[in-house]
N, C-alpha and C positions, 0 to 999 in steps of 0.2 A: 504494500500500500504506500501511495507516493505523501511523503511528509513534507509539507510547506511550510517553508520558511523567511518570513519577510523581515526586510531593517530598511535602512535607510530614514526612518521617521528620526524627531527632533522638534526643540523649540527654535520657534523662527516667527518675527515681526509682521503685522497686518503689509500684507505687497511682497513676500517674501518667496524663496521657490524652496522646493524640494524633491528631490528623485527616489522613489523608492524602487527596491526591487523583490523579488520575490522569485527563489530557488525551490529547486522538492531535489527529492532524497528518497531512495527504494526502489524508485519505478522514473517515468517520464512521463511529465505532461502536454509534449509535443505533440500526441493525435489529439488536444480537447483545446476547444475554446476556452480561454482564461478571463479571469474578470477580477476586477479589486472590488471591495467591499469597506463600508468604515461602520465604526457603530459609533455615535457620541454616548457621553454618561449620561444615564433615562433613557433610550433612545432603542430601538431597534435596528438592527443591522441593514444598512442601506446600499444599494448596488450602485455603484461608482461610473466604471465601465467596465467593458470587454472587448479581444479581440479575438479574429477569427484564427483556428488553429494554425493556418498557413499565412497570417499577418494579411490574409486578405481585406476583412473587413474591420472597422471599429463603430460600435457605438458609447453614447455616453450617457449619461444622468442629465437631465436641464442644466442643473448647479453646473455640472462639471465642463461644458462646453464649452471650446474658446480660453477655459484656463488651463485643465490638463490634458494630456498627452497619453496613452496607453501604444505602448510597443513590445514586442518579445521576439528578443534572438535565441533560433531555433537551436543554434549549434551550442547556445550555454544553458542551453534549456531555463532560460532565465523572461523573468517577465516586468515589466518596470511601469513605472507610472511617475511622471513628470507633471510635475505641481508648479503653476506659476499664478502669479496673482492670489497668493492666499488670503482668507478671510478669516476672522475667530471665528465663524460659523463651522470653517473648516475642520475646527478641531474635534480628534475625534483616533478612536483603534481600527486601521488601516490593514484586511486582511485580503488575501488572494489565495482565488478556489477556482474549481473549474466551473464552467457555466455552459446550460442551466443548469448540469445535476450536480452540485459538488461533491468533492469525493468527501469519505465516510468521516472523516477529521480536520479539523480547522490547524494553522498555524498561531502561533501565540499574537502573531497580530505587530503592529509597528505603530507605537503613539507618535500620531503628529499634534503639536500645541502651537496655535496661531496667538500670537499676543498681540493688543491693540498697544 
């Protein structure tokens, strides 16, 4: 079972960027569509974006359009999300699964903290 694991989160200022990324571990998540996820504190787990297993396609969230970025290099089996223009709204635990089915375990997640 492929074990994901995200970092790249941090505190960083309202207008601020950030890159994250997201690896797995076991298996490969090169045949599934990938997607970030964030949950704020209260909040239920909200869908970010995704892209298409072969970086064909992407969609995003409303929020997310225009500021982030979703890409994944097949050859580091690696998956990223490029934050720019961030908001305290922003703030929030940043996770990546596969989409739509995620697989059967979540990665511990990447806090990103947006300060005004």
């Amino acid at each position: 079972q492929v074990q994901l694991v995200e970092s790249g989160g941090g505190l960083v200022q309202t207008g601020g960027s950030l890159r994250l990324s997201c690896t797995g571990s076991g298996g490969t998540f090169s045949r599934y569509d990938m997607a970030w996820f964030r949950q704020a504190p209260g909040k239920e787990r909200e869908f970010v974006a995704v892209v298409s297993r072969r970086d064909i396609s992407r969609n995003y969230a409303y929020f997310a359009k225009d500021r982030f970025t979703i890409s994944r290099d097949t050859a580091k089996d690696t998956v990223y999300l490029q934050m720019n223009s961030l908001k305290p709204e922003d703030t929030a635990v940043y996770y990546c699964n596969a989409h739509p089915k995620p697989f059967g375990s979540w990665g511990q997640g990447t806090q990103v903290t947006v300060s005004t």
